[in-house]
C-alpha positions in Angstrom: 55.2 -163.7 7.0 57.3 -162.8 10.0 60.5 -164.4 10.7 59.8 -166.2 13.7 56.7 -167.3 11.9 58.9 -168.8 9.0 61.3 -170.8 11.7 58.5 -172.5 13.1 57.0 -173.2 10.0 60.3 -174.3 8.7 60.8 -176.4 11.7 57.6 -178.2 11.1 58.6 -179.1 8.0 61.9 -180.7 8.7 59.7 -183.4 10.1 59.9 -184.6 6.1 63.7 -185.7 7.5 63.1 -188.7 10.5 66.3 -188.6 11.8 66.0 -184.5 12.6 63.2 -185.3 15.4 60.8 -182.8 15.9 62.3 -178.9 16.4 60.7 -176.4 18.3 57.8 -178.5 18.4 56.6 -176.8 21.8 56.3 -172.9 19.7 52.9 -173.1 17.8 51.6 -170.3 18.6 47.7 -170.9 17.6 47.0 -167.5 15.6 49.8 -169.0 13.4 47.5 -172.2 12.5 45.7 -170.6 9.9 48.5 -168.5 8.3 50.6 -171.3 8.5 48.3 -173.7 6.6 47.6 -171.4 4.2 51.3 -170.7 3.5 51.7 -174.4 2.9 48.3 -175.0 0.7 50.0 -172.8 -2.0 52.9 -174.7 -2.0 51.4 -177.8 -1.8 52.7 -179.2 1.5 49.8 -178.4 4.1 49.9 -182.7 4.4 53.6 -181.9 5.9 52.4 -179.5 8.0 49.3 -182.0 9.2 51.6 -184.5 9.8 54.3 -182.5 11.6 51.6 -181.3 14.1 50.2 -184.6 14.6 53.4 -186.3 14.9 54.9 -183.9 17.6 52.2 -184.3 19.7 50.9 -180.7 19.0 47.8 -181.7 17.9 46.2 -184.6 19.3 42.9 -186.7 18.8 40.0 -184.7 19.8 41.9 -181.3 19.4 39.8 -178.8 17.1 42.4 -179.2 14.9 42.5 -183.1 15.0 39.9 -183.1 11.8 41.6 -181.0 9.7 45.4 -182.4 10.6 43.7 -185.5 9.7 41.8 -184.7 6.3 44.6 -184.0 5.1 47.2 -186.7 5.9 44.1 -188.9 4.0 43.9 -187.2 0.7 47.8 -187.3 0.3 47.9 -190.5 1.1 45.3 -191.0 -1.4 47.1 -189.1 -4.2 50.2 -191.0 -3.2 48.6 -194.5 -3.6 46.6 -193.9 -6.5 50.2 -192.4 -8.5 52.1 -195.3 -7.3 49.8 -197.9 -8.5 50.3 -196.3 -12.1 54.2 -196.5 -11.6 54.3 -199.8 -10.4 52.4 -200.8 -13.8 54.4 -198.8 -16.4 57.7 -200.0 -14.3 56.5 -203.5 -14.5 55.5 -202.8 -18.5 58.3 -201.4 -19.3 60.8 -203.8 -17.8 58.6 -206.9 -19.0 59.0 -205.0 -22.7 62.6 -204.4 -22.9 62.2 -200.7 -23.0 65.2 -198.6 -21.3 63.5 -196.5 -18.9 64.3 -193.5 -16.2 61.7 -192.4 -13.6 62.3 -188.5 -13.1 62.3 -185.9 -9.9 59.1 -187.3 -7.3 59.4 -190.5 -8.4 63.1 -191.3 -7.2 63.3 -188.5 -4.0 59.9 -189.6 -2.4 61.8 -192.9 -0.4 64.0 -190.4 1.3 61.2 -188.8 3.2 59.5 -190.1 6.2 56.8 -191.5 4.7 56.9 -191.5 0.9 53.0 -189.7 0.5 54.9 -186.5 1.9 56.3 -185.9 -1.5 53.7 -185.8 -3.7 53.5 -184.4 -7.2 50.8 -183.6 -9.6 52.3 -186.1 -12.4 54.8 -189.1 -13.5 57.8 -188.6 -15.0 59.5 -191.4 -17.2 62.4 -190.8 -19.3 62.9 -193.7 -22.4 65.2 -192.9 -25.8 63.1 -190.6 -28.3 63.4 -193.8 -30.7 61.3 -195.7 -28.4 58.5 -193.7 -27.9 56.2 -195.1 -30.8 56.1 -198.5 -29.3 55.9 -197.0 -25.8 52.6 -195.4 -27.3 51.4 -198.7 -28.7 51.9 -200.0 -25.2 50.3 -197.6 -23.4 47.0 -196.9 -25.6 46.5 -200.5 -25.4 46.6 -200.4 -22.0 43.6 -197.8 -21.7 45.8 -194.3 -21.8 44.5 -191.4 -23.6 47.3 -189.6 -25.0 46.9 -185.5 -24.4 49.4 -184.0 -26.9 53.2 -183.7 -27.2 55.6 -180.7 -26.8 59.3 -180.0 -27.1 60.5 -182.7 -24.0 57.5 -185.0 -23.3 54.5 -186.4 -24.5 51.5 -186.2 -22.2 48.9 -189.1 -21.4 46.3 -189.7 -18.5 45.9 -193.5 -17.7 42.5 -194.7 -16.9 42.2 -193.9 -13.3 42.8 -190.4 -14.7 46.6 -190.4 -13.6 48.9 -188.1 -15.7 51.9 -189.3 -16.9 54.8 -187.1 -18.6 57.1 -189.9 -21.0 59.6 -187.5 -21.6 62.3 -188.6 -24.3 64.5 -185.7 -23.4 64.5 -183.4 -20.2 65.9 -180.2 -21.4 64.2 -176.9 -20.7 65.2 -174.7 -23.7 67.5 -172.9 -22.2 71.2 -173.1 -23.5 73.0 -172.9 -20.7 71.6 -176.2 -18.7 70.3 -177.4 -21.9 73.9 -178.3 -22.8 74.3 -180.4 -19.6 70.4 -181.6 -19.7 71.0 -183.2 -23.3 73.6 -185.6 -21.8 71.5 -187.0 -19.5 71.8 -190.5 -20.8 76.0 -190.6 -19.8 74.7 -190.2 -16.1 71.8 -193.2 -16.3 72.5 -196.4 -14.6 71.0 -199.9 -14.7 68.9 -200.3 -11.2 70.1 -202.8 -9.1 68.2 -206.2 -10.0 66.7 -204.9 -13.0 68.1 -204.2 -16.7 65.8 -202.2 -18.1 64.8 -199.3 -15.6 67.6 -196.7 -15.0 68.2 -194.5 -12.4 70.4 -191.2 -13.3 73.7 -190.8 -10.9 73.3 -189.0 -7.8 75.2 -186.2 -8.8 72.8 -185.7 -12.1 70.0 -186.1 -10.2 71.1 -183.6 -8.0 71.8 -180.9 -11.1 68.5 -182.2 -12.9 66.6 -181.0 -9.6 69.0 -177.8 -9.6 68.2 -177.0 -13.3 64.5 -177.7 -13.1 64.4 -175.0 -10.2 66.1 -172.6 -12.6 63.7 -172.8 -15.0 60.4 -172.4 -12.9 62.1 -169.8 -10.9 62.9 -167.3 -14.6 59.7 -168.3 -15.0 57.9 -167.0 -12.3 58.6 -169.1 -8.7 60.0 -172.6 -8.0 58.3 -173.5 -4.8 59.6 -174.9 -1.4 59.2 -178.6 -2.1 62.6 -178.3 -4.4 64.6 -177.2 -1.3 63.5 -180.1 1.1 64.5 -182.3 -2.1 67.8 -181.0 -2.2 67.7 -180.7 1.5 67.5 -184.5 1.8 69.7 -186.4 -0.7 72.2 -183.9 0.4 71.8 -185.9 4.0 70.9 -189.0 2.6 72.6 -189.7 -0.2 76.8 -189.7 -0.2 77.7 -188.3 -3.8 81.0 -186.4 -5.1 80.3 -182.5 -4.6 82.9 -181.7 -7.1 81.3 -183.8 -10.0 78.5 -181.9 -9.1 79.9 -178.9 -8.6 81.6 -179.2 -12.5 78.1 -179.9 -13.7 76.9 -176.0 -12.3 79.6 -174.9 -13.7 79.4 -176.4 -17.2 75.8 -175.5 -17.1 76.4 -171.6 -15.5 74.4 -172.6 -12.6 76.9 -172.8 -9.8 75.9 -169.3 -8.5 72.2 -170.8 -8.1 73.6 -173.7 -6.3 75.3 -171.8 -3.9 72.2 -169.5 -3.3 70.1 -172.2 -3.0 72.6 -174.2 -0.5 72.4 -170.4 1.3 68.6 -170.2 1.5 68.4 -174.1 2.3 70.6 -173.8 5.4 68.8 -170.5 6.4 65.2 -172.5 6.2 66.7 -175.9 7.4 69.8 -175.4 9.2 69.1 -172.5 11.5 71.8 -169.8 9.7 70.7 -166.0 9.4 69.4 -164.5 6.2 71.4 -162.4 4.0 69.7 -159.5 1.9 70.0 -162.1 -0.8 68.0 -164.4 1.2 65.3 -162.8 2.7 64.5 -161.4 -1.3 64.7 -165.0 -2.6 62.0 -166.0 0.3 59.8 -163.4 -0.7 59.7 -164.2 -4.2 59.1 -167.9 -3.5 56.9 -167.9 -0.8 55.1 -165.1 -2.8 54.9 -167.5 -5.8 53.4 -170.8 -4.8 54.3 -173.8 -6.7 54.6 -172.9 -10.1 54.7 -169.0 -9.7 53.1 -166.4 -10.8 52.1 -164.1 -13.5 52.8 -161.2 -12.3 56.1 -162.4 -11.4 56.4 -164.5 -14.8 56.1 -161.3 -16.8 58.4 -159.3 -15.1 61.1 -161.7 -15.0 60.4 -162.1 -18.8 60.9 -158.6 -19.4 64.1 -158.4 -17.4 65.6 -161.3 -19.9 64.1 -160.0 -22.5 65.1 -156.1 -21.9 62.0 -154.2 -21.1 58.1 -154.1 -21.7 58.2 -153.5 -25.4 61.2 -156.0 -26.3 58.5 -158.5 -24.0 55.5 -157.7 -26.4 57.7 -158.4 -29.5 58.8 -161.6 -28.0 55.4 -163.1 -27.1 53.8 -161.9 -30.2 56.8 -163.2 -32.6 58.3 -165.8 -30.7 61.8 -166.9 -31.6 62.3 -169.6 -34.4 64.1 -172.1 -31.6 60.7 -171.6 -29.2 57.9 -172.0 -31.9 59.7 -175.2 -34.1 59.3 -177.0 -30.3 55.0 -176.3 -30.5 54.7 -176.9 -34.5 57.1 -179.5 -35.7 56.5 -179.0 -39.2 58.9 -175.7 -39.0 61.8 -177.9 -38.1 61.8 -178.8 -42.5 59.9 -175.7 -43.6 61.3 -172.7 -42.0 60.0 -170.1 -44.3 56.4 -170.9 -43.0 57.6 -169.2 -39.4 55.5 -166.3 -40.8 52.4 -168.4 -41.1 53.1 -170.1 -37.8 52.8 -166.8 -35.3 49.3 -166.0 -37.5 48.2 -169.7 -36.4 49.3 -169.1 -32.7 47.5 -165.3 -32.9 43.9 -167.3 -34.0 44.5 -170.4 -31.8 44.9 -167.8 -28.7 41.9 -166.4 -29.9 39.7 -169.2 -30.3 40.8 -171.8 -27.5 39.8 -169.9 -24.0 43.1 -168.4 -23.5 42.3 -164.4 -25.0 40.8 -163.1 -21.6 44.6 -164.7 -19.9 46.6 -162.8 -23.1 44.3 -159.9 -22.1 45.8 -159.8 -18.6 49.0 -160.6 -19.2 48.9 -157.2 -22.1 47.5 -155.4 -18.7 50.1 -156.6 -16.3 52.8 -156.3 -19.2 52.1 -152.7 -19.0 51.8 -152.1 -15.3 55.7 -152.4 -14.6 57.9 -149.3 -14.5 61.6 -149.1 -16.5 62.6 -149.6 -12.5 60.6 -152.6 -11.6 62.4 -154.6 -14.8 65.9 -153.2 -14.1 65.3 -154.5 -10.1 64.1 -157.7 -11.3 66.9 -158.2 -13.8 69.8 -157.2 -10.9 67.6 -159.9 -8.8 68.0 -162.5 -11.5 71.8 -161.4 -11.9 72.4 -162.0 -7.8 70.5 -165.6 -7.9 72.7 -166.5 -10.5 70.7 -166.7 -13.5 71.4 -165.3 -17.0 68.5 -163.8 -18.5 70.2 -164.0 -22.1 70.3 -167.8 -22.1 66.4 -168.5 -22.6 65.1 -170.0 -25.7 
C-alpha cells in the first residue's frame, strides 16, 4: 500500500479516539475505497473504517457507498451485543458465586473507544485462580456451556448462543522471557470499584499484558493493527507510571518491542516519519492480517529455531516444556515423551490437519539460508529473542 494511502487510512482510523476529531477527512480519494476496505477486512476493522466515513460526513445516506458503510456498522454492533450479553452473565455469576475473577485484553480496552462495538474480538477472556476452575466448570455447564477442550493457559467453552469464552487460569505464552513477568499477574489485580469479586489488573500490567501478547503473535507470524490502537488509547486515556511499566519490559526483555511499537504507533497515529525499521514492521503486519500468517509463521520459526532443518526437528519432536502443555499426563511420566510425539504424528494424520502439515513441509522448504538469516536480524531489530520460545 502506498504511503499516502496508509495516512489516510490511518487517519480514518483514529476516529476509534473521539477527542482526535476527524483528520484529513476531506482526502478519500475513491479508487482507495476498495483497497482500503479490504486492508481493514483482514485485520478486522473494516466496521472502523465504515464508521469513520460515515461519521466524517464522507459518505452519506444515499451515497453508493451508504449500504456497505452501513452493513457493516450493523454486524459489529451485532457481534458486540451478542458478546456483551455473555459477559454481563458470567460477571454477574461470578460475583454472585464468590469466584475471584479478571476480564482480559477486549473486555477492559473496548470503553475507551468511541463506541465500545469498535473493538471487537472473536472471544472472552476471564482470568480466575487455577484452583477455582472445577467449580467454575460446574457453574458454567449448568448454565448450558459446552466445554471445547483445555490447553496450557485456558480452557475453552462456547455458551449457548454459540459465544466463545477463553477462562484462562494463567496468561502466560510459553515463552521465558514474558512468561516470568506473565506468571505474576495476580500481584498487579485489583478489586473493581463496587464489587469484591471481579478484578481488574493495574494499568501498567495491563499495558505489558497487551505488549507481551503482541510479542507472541508477532514470533508467531503477525500481530495485527487492532493492538496498536489499544496501546494507542490507554496511553491517552489512561494516566499510569511509564517507569513501572517501563521495569516490567525490562524484566520481561521486551523494552526494545515497546519502544518499536511506541515508534510505529506515533508513525501510524501521530503523524512522525518512518524509519527503515518502521516501514519493514508495516509490511510485515499489514502483510499478516490478524493472526498472521504461515508463510510468515514458518520463517520466523526457523529464524528462532536456527534454520529449515533445526525447524523440521522441532515440529516433528517438540520440546519436553511444549508437549507436557497439550498431554498432561507427561508432567508425572516423563519417559512416555517418546510415545507422546508417535500420538501427535497419528492425531495429525487422522484429524484434517495432514494436507496443512503437507504445506507447511512445502513452505518449510521454500526459504533460502538468506530468507531465515533476514528474518532472524528482523526479529533481533524489533526486539525479540528468538532463543526465549518454549
Amino acid at each position: 500500500m502506498e504511503q499516502n494511502m496508509t495516512t489516510v487510512f490511518f487517519s480514518l482510523l483514529s476516529s476509534v479516539d473521539k477527542d482526535q476529531g476527524f483528520r484529513k477527512k476531506q482526502e478519500l480519494p475513491i479508487e482507495y475505497i476498495d483497497e482500503l476496505f479490504e486492508l481493514a477486512k483482514k485485520h478486522d476493522l473494516a466496521h472502523v473504517l465504515a464508521y469513520a466515513l460515515y461519521e466524517s460526513g464522507a459518505v452519506v445516506k444515499g451515497d453508493a457507498l451508504y449500504e456497505r458503510v452501513q452493513k457493516e456498522q450493523i454486524q459489529a454492533i451485532w457481534r458486540y451485543e451478542q458478546t456483551q450479553l455473555v459477559l454481563d452473565e458470567l460477571r454477574a455469576l461470578l460475583e454472585s458465586e464468590r469466584v475471584v475473577f479478571v476480564p482480559l485484553k477486549g473486555s477492559v480496552i473496548r470503553c475507551f473507544y468511541a463506541e465500545p462495538w469498535l473493538r471487537t474480538s472473536c472471544d472472552i477472556d476471564i482470568l480466575v485462580h487455577e484452583e477455582d476452575l472445577d467449580r467454575v466448570d460446574e457453574l458454567l455447564s449448568e448454565r448450558g456451556f459446552e466445554r471445547k477442550g483445555k490447553n496450557y493457559h485456558d480452557v475453552s467453552y462456547f455458551s449457548p448462543s454459540g459465544i466463545h469464552l477463553e477462562l484462562h487460569y494463567n496468561i502466560t505464552e510459553q515463552i521465558s522471557s514474558i512468561d516470568r513477568v506473565l506468571c505474576k499477574v495476580w500481584e498487579y489485580c485489583i478489586p473493581l470499584e463496587g464489587k469484591q469479586y471481579e478484578h481488574r489488573q493495574t494499568t501498567e500490567f495491563l499495558m505489558y499484558h497487551l505488549l507481551a501478547h503482541m510479542s507472541y503473535h508477532f514470533i508467531s507470524g503477525g500481530c495485527g493493527i487492532r493492538p496498536f490502537l489499544d496501546i494507542w488509547l490507554l496511553k491517552n486515556k489512561l494516566e499510569y507510571d511509564e517507569q513501572k511499566l517501563a521495569l516490567l519490559c525490562r524484566e520481561a526483555e521486551l523494552d526494545t518491542f515497546q519502544k518499536n511499537v511506541y515508534s510505529l504507533i506515533d508513525v501510524w497515529l501521530e503523524g512522525k516519519s518512518h524509519t527503515a525499521l518502521t516501514l519493514s514492521m508495516e509490511s510485515f503486519i499489514f502483510g499478516g492480517g490478524v493472526y498472521g500468517t504461515m508463510s510468515n509463521r514458518i520463517i520466523l520459526e526457523q529464524a528462532q529455531s536456527g534454520g529449515r532443518v533445526k525447524h523440521l526437528m522441532y515440529r516433528l519432536f517438540l520440546p519436553y516444556a511444549v508437549i507436557k502443555k497439550r498431554y498432561p499426563v507427561l508432567e508425572k511420566h516423563k519417559y512416555l515423551l517418546p510415545v507422546f510425539w508417535v500420538v501427535r504424528w497419528v492425531q495429525t494424520l487422522t484429524s484434517g490437519r495432514f494436507k496443512d502439515s503437507v504445506i507447511e513441509l512445502e513452505a518449510n522448504n521454500n526459504n533460502s539460508d538468506d530468507d531465515i538469516k533476514n528474518a532472524e536480524r528482523f526479529l533481533a531489530a524489533v526486539g525479540l529473542n528468538p532463543k526465549n520460545r518454549g
